[in-house]
C-alpha positions as CSV (number, residue, x, y, z in Angstrom):
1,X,-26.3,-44.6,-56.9
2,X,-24.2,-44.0,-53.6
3,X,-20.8,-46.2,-53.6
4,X,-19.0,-46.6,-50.8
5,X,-16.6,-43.7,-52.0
6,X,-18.9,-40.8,-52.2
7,X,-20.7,-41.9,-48.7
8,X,-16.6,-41.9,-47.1
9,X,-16.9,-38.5,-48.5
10,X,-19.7,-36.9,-47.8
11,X,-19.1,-38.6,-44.1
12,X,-15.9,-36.6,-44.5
13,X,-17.4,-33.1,-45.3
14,X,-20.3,-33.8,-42.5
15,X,-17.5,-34.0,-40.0
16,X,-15.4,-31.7,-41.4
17,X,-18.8,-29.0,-41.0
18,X,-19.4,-30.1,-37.4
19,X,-16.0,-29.3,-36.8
20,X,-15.9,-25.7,-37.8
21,X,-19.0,-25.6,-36.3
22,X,-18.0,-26.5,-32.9
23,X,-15.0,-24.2,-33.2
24,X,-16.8,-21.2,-34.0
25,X,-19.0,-21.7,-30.6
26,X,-15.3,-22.3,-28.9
27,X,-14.4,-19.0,-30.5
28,X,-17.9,-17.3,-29.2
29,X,-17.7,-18.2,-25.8
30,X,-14.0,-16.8,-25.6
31,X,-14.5,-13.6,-27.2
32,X,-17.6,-13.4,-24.5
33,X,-15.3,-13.9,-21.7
34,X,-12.8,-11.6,-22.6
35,X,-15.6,-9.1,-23.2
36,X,-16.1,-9.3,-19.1
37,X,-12.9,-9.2,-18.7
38,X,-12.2,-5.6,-20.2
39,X,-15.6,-4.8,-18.4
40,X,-14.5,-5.4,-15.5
41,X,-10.7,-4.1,-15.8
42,X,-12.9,-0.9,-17.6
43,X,-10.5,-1.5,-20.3
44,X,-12.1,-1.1,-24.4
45,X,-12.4,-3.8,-26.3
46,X,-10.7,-3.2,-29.7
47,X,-12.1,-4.6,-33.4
48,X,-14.9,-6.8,-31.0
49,X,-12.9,-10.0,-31.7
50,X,-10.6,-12.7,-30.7
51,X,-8.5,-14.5,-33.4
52,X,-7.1,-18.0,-32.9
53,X,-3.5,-18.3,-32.7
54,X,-2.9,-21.6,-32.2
55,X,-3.7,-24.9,-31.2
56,X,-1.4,-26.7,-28.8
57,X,-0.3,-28.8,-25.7
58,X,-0.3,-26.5,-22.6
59,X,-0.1,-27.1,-19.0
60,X,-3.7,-26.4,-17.1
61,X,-3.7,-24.8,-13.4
62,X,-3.1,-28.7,-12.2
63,X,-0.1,-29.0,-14.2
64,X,-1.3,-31.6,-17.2
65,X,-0.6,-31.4,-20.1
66,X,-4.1,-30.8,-22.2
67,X,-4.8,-29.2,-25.8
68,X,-5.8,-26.4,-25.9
69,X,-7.1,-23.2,-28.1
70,X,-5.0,-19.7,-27.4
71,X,-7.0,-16.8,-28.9
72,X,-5.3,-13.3,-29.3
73,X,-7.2,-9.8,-28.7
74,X,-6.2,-6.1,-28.7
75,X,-7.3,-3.5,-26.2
76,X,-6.6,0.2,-25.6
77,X,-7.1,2.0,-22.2
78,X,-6.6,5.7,-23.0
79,X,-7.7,5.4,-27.1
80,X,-3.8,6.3,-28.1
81,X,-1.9,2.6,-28.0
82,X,-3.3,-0.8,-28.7
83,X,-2.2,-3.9,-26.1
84,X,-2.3,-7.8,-26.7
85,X,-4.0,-9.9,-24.3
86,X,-4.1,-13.6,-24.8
87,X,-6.9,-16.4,-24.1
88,X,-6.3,-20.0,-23.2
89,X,-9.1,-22.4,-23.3
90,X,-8.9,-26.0,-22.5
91,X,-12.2,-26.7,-24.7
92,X,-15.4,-24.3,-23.2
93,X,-13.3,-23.4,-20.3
94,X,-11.3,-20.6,-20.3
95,X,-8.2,-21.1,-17.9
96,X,-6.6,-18.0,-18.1
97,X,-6.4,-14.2,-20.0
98,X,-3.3,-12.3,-20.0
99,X,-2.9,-8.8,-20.9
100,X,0.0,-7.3,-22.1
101,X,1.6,-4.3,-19.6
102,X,-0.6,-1.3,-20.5
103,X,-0.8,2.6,-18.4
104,X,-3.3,2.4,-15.5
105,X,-5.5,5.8,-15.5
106,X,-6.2,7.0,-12.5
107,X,-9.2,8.9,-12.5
108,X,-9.8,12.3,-10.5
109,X,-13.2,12.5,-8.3
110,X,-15.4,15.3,-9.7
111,X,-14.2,18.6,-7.8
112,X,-16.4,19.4,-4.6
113,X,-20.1,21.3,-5.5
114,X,-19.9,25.3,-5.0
115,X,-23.2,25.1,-4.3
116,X,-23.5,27.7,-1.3
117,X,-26.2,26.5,1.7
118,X,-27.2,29.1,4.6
119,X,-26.4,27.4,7.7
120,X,-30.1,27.7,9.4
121,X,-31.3,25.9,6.0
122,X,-28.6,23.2,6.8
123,X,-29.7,23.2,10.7
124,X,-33.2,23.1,9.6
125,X,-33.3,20.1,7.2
126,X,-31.0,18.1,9.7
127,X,-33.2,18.7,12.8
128,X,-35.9,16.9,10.9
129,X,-34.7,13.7,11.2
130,X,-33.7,13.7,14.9
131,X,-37.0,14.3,16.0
């Protein structure tokens, strides 16, 4: 028979699930966003994670005061040194993602074809398309 006691408990637990629950979709939707992120900046990924590193009162973009979830990742741009980069949501919104200072590569254009072209075949494929 179900006392009062064990339904307060198993209330408890049911919360307790839906909780962890929500907070791993929290964590889903950040580690997706900072997946963009390093596509965009053509920056790797490291491990395929974030990690939550705490819970807390920040200020938003507005200047309030709101809890929210700051997730940690790493990143490499050359493959030699791992970076931090940080995530701050404010529930499913991310506000911000920093990135720790990392060694922008600059990458050369391919060097120019040596592919030699006689200059009548040159005249004759241009005079094509000015008739």
């Amino acid at each position: 028979m179900l006392t009062l006691g064990n339904i307060f408990v198993l209330m408890l637990l049911a919360t307790g699930g839906a909780w962890l629950w929500h907070n791993h979709g929290l964590r889903e939707r950040a580690l997706e966003r900072v997946k963009q992120h390093c596509a965009k900046l053509d920056i790797e990924l490291l491990d395929g994670n974030v990690a939550l590193k705490r819970i807390g009162i920040v200020k938003d973009a507005n200047g309030r005061r709101r809890l929210a979830r700051i997730y940690t990742f790493e990143f490499t741009v050359t493959g030699e040194a791992r970076h931090n980069g940080t995530i701050t949501q404010f529930g499913a919104h991310s506000a911000h993602i920093e990135l720790a200072p990392y060694p922008i590569v600059v990458k050369e254009p391919p060097p120019p074809s040596a592919d030699v072209i006689e200059l009548s075949q040159w005249r004759q494929e241009h005079t094509k398309w000015r008739q």
